[in-house]
FIVO-884552 format. One record per residue: z, x, y of N, C-alpha, C in turn; residue number from 1; residue in one letter. Coordinates in Angstrom, 2 decimals, padded with zeros to 5 digits. Layout:
BEGIN
REC      nz      nx      ny     caz     cax     cay      cz      cx      cy  nr rest
REC       Z       X       Y       Z       X       Y       Z       X       Y NUM    a
...
END
This chain:
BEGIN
REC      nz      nx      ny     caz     cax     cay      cz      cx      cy  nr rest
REC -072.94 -036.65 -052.92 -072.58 -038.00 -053.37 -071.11 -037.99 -053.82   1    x
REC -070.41 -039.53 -053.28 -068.56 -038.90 -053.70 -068.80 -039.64 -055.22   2    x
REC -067.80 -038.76 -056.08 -067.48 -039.36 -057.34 -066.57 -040.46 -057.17   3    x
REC -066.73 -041.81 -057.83 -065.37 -043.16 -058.16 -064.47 -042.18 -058.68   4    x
REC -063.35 -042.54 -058.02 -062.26 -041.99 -058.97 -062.05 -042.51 -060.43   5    x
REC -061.60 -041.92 -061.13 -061.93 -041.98 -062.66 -060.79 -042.58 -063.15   6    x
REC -060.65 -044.03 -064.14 -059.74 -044.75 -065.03 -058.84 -044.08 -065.64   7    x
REC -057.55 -043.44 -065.50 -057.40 -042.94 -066.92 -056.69 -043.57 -067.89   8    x
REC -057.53 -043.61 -068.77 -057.43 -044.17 -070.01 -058.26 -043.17 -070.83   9    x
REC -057.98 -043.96 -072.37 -058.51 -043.18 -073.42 -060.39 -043.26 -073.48  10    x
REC -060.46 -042.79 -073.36 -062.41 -042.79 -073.53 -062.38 -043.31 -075.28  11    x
REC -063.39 -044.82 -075.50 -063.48 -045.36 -076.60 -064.69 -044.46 -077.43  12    x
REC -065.95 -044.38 -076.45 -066.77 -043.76 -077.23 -066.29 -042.39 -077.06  13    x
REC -066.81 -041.93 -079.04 -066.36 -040.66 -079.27 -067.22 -039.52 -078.53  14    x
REC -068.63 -039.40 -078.40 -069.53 -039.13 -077.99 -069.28 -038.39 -076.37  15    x
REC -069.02 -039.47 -075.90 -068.21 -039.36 -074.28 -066.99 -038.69 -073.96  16    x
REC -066.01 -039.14 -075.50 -064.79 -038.29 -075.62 -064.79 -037.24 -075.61  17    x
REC -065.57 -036.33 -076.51 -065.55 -035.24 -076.80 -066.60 -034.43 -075.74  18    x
REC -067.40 -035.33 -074.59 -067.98 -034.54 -073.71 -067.12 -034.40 -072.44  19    x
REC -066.45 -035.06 -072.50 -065.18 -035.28 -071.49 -063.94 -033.64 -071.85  20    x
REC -064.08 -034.04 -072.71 -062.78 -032.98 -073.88 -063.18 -031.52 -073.08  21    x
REC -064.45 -031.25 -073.71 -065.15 -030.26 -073.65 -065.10 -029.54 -071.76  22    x
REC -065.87 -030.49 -071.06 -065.56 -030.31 -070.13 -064.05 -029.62 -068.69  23    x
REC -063.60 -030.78 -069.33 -062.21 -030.79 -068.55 -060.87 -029.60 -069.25  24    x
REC -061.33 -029.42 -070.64 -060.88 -028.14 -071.40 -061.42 -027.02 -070.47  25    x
REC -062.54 -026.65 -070.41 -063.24 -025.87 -069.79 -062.53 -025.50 -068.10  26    x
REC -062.93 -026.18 -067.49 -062.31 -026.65 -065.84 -060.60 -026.16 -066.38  27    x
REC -059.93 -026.51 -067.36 -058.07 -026.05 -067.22 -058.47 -024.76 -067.36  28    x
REC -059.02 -024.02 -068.61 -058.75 -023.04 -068.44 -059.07 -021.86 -067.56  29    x
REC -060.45 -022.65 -067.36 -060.93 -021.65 -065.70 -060.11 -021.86 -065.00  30    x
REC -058.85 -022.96 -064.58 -058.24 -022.53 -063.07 -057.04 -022.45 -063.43  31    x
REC -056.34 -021.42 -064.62 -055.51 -021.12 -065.54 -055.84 -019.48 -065.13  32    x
REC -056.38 -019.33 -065.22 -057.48 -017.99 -065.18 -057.17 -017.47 -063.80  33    x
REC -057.62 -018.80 -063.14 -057.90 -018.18 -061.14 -056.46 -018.37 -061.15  34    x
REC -055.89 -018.94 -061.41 -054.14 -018.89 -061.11 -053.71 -017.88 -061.50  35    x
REC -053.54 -017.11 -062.61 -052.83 -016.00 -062.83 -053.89 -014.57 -061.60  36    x
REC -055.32 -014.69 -061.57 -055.92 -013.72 -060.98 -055.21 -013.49 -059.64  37    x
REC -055.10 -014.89 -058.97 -055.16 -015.04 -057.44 -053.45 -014.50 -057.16  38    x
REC -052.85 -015.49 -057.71 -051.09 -015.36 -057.86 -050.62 -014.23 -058.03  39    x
REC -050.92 -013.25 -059.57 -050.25 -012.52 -060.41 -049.59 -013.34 -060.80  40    x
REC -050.00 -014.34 -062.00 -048.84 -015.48 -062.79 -048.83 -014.86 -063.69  41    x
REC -047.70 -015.25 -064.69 -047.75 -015.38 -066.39 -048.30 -016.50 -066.07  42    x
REC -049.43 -016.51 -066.71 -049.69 -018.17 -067.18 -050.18 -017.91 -068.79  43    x
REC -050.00 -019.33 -069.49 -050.02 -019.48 -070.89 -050.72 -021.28 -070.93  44    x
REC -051.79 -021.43 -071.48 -052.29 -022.78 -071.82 -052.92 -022.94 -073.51  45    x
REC -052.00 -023.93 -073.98 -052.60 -024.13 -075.11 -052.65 -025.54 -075.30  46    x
REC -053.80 -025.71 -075.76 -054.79 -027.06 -076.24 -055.30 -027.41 -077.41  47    x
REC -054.92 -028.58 -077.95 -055.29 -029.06 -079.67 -055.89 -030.14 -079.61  48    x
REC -057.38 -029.79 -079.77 -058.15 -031.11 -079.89 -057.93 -032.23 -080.63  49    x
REC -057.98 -033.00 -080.71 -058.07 -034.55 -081.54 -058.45 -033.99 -082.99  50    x
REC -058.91 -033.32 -083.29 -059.18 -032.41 -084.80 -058.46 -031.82 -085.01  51    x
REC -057.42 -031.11 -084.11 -056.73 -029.91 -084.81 -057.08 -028.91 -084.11  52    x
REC -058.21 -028.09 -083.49 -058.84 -026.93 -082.88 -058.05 -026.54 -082.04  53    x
REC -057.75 -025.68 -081.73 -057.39 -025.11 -081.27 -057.56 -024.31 -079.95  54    x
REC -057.31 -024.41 -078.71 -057.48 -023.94 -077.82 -056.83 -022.86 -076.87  55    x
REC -056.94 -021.70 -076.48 -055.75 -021.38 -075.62 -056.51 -020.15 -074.80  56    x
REC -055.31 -020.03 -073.82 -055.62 -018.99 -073.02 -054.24 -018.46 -072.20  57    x
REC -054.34 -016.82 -071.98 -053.36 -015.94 -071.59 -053.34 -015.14 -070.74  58    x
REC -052.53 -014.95 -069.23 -052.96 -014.11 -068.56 -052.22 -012.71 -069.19  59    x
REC -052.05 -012.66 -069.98 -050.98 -011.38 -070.86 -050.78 -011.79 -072.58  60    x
REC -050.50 -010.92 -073.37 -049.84 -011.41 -074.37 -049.51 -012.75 -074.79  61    x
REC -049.94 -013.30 -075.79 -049.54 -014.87 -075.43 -047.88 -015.53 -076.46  62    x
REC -048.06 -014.16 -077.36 -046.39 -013.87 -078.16 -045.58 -013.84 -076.96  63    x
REC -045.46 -013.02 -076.10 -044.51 -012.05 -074.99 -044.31 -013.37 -073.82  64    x
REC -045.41 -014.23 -073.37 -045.32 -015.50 -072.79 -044.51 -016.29 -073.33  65    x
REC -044.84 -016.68 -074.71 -044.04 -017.27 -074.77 -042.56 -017.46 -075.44  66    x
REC -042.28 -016.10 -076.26 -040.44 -015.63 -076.22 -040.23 -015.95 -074.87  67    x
REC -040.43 -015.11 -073.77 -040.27 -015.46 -072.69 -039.70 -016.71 -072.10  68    x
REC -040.27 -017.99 -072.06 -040.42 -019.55 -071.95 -038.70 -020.01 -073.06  69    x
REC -038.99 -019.10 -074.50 -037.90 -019.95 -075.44 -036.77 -019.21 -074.08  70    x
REC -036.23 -017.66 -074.27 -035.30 -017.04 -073.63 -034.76 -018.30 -072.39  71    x
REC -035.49 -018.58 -071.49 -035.77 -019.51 -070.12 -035.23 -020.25 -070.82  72    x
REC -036.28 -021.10 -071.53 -035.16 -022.56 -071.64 -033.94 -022.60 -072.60  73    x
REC -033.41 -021.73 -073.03 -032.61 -021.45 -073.87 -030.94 -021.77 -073.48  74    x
REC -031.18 -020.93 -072.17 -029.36 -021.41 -071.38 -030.15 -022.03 -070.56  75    x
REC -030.95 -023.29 -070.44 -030.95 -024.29 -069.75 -030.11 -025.19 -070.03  76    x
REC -029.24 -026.02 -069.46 -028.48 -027.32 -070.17 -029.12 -028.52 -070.21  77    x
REC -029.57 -028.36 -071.85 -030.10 -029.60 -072.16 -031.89 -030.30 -071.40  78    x
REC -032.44 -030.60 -072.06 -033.53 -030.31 -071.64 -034.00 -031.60 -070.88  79    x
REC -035.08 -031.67 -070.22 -035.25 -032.60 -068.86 -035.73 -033.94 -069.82  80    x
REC -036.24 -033.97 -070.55 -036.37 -035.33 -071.48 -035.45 -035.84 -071.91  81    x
REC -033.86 -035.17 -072.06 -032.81 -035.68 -072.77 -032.55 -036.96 -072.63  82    x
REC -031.34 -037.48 -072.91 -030.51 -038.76 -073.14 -030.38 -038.98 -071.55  83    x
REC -029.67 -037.50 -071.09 -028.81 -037.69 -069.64 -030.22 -037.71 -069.03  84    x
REC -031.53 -037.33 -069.09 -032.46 -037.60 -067.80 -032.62 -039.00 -067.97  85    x
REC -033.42 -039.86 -069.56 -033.60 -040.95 -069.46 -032.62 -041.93 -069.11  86    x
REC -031.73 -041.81 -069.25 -030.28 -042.69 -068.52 -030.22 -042.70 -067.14  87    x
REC -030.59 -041.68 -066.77 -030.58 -041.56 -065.45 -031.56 -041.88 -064.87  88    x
REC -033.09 -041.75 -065.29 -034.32 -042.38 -065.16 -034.20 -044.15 -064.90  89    x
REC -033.26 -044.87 -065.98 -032.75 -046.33 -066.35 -031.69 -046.66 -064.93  90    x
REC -030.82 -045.70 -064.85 -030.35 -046.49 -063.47 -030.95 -046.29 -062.42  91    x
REC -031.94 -045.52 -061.78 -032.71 -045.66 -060.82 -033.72 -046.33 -060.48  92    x
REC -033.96 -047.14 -062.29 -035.27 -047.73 -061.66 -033.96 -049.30 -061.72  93    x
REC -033.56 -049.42 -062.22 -032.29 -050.33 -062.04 -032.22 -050.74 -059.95  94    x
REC -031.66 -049.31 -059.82 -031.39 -049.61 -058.38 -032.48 -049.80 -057.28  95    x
REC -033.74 -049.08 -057.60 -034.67 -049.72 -057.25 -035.46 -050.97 -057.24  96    x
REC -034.96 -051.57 -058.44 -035.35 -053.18 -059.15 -034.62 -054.02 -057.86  97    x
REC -033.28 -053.31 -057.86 -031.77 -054.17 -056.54 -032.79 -054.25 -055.57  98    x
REC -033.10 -053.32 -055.09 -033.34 -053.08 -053.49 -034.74 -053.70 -053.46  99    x
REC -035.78 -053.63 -054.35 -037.14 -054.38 -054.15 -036.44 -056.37 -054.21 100    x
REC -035.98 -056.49 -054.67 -035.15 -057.70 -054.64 -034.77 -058.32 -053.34 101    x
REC -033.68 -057.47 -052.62 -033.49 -057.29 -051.49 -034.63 -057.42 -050.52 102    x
REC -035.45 -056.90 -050.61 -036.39 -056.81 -049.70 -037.27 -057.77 -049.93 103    x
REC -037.31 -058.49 -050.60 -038.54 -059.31 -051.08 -037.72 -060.72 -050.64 104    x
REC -036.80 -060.75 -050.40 -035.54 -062.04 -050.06 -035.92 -062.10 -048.61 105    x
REC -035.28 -060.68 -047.93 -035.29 -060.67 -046.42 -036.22 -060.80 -045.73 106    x
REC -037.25 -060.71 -046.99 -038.92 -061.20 -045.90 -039.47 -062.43 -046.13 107    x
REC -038.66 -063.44 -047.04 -038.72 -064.72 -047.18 -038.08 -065.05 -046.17 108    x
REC -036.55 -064.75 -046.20 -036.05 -065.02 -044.82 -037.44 -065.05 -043.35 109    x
REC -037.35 -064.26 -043.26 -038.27 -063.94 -041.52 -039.23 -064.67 -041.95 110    x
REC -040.18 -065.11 -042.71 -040.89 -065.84 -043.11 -040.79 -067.49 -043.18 111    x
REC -039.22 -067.58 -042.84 -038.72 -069.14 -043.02 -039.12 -069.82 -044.29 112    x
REC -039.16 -069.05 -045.01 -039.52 -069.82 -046.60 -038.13 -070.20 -047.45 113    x
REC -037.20 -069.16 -047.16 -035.48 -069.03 -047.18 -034.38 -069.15 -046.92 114    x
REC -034.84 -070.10 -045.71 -033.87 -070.23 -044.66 -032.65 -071.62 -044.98 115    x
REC -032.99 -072.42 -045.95 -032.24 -074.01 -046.16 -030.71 -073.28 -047.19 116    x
REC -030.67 -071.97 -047.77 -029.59 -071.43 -048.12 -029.05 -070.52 -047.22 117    x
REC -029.40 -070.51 -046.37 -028.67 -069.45 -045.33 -027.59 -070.22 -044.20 118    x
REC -026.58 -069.29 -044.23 -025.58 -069.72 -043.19 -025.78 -069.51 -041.54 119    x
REC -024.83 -070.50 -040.60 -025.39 -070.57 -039.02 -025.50 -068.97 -039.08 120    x
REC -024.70 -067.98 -039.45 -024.58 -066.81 -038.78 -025.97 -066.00 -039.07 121    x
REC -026.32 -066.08 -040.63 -027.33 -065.34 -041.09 -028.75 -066.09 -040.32 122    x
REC -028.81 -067.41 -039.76 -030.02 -068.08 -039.15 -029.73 -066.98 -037.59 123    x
REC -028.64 -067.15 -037.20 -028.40 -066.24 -035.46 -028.84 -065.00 -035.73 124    x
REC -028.79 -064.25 -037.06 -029.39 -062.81 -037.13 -030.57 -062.50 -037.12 125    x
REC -031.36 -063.84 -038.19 -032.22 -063.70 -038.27 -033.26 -063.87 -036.76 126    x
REC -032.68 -064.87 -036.04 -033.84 -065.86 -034.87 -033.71 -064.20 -034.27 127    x
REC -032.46 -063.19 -034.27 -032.70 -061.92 -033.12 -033.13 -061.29 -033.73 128    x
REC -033.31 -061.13 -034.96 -034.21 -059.99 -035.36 -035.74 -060.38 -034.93 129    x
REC -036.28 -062.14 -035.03 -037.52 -062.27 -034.59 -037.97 -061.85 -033.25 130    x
REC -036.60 -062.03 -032.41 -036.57 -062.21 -030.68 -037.10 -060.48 -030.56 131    x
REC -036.00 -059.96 -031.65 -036.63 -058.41 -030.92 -037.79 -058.10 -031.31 132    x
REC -038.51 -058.80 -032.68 -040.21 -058.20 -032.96 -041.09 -058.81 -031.77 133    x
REC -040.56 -060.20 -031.92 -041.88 -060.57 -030.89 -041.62 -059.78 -029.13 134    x
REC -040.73 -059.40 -028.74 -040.38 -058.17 -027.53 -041.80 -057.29 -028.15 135    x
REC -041.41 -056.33 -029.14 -041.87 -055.35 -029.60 -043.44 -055.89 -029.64 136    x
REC -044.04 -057.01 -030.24 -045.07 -057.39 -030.53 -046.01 -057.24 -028.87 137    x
REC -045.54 -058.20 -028.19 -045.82 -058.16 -026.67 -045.86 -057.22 -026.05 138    x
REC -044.99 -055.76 -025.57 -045.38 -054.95 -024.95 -046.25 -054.23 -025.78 139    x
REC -046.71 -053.98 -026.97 -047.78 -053.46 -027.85 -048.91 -054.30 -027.46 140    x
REC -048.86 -055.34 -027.19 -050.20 -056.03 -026.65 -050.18 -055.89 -025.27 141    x
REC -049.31 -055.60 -023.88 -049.52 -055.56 -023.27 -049.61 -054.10 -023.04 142    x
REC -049.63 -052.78 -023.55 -050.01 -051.91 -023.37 -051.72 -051.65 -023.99 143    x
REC -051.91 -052.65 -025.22 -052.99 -052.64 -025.66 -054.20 -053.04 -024.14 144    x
REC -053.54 -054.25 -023.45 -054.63 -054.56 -022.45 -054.68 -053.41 -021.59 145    x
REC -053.39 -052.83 -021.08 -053.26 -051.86 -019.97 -054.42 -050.74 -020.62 146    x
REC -054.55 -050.51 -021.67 -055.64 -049.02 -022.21 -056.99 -049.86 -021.78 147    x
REC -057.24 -051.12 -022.08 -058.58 -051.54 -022.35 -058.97 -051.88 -020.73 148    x
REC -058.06 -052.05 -019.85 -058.19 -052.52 -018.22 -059.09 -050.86 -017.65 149    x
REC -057.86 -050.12 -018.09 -057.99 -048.88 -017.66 -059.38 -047.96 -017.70 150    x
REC -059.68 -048.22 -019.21 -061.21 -047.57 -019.87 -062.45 -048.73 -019.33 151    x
REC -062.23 -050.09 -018.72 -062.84 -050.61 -017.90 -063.74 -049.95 -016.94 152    x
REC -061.97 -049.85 -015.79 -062.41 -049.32 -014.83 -063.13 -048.27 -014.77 153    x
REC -062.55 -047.75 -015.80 -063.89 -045.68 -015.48 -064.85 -046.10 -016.09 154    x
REC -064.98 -046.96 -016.62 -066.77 -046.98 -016.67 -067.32 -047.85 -015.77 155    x
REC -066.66 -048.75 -014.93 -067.25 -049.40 -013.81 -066.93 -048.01 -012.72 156    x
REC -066.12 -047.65 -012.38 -066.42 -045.92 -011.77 -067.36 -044.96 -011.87 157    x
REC -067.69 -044.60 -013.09 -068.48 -043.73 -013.60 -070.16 -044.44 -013.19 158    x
REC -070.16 -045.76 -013.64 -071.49 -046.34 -013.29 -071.65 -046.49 -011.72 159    x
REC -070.71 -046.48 -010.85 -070.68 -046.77 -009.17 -071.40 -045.63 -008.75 160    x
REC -070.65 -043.92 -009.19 -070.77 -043.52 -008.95 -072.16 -042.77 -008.96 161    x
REC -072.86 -043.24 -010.39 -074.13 -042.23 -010.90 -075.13 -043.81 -009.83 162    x
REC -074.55 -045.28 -009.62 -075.75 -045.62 -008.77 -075.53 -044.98 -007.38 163    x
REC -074.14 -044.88 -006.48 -074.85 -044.35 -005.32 -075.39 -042.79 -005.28 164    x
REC -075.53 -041.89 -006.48 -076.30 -041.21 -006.51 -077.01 -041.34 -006.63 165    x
REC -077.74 -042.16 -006.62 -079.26 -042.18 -007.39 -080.35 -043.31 -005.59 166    x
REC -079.05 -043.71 -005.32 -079.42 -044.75 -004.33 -080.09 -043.88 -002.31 167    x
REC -079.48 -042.83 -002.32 -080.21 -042.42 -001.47 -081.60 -041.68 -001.86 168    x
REC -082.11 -041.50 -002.93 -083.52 -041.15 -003.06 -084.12 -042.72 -002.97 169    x
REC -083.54 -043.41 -003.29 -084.70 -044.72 -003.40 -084.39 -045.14 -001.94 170    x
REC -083.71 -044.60 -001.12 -083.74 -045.10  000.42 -084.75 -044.12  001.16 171    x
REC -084.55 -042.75  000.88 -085.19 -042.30  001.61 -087.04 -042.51  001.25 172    x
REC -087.15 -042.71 -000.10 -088.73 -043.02 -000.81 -089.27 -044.22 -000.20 173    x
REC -088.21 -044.94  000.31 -089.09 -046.53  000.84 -089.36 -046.14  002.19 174    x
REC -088.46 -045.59  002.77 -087.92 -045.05  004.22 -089.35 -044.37  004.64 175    x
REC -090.04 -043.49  004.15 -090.92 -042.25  004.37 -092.59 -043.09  004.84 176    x
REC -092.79 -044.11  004.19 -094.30 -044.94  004.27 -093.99 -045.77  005.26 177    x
REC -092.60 -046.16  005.80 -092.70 -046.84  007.13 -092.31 -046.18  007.89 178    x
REC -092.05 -045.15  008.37 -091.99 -044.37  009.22 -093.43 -043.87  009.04 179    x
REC -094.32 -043.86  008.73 -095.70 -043.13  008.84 -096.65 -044.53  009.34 180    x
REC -096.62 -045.63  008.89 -097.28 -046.63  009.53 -096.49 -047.19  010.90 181    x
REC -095.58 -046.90  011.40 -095.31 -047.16  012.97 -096.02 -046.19  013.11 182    x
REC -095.72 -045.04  012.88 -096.81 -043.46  013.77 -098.47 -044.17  013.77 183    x
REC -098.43 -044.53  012.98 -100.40 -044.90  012.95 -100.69 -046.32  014.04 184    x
REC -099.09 -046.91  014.54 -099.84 -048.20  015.18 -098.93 -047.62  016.51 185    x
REC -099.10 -046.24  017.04 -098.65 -046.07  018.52 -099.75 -046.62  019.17 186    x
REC -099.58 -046.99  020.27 -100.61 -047.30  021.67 -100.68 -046.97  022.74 187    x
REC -101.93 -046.96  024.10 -101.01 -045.94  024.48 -100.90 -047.33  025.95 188    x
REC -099.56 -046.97  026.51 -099.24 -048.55  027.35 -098.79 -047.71  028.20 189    x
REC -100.01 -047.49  028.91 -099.90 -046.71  030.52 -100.89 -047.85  031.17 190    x
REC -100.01 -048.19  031.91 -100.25 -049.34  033.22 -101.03 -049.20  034.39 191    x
REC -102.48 -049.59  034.42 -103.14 -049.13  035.61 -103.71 -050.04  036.23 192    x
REC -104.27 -050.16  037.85 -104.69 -051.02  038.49 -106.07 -050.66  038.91 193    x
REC -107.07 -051.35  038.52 -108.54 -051.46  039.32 -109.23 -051.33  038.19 194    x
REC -111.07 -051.28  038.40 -112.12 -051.05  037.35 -111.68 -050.24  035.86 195    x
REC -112.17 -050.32  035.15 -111.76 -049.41  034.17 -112.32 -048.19  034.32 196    x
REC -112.57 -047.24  033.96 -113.08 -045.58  034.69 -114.38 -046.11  033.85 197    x
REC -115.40 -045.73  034.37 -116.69 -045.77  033.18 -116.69 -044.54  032.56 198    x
REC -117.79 -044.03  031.79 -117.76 -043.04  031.00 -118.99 -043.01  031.14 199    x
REC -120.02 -041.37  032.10 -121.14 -041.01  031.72 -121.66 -040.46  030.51 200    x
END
């Protein structure tokens, strides 16, 4: 049976929460586990329940993991949450905001919902950009018929062929009972003159 994919959100009942918790705690650290087994990882997972509890697990030392991790991010410059990522996070969704804009215009355009602000030149771009879909639209439908003509024919082929196989047994089966009733009505038409012979 497939599972619904699952809401995520906060689970309201606590009951559910904490069987959820329990669970899916369980499931990280087992494939925390198969990751360092399968790999050879350092791996390091630690987990703090909604209480405080404490959770964790280590494929090694879990001190030595994680000096390790400070050393690493240590001469990193500046860390991926900073000022400079979220700024930079802000103008991309910025320039993405532009371009969904853009695009949401140019398909009013082709749509003719847009067209009473547009200039002769931008209406001449637009009518060829339609000229070339509906091209494009048409030989996609006329290759669509050419597949469906085609898979026609082989099955009007395929069926021709399995009836005239099948058609000389039912010729020769009718064929066989009249050829045996002419044999049964021979006669015999030898032509003779005078009495008939009697028979002592």
């Amino acid at each position: 049976m497939v599972r619904g994919k699952v809401q995520l959100k906060k689970i309201e009942d606590t009951t559910s929460r904490q069987v959820a918790f329990s669970k899916r705690r369980s499931g990280l650290l087992k494939k925390a586990y198969e990751l360092s087994v399968l790999c050879d990882a350092e791996v390091a997972v630690i987990v703090f329940s909604q209480n405080g509890r404490l959770y964790e697990f280590s494929s090694s030392d879990m001190t030595k993991i994680l000096e390790r991790y400070r050393e690493y991010t240590k001469d990193v410059p500046g860390s991926k949450f900073g000022d400079d990522y979220i700024q930079q996070l802000k103008l991309d969704s910025v320039s993405m905001t532009k371009k969904i804009e853009l695009l949401e215009h140019s398909k009013r355009k082709l749509l003719g919902q847009s067209v009473s602000s547009c200039s002769f030149d931008e209406l001449k771009g637009i009518e060829e950009q339609l000229r070339t879909s509906l091209q494009r639209v048409r030989q996609r439908k006329t290759q669509l018929y050419t597949e469906q003509i085609d898979r026609l024919r082989s099955q009007y082929q395929r069926a021709e062929r399995s009836s005239q196989q099948q058609w000389p047994r039912h010729t020769q089966a009718e064929a066989e009972p009249h050829c045996s009733s002419s044999q049964s009505l021979d006669v015999d038409t030898e032509l003779f003159i005078g009495l008939p012979k009697q028979q002592c």
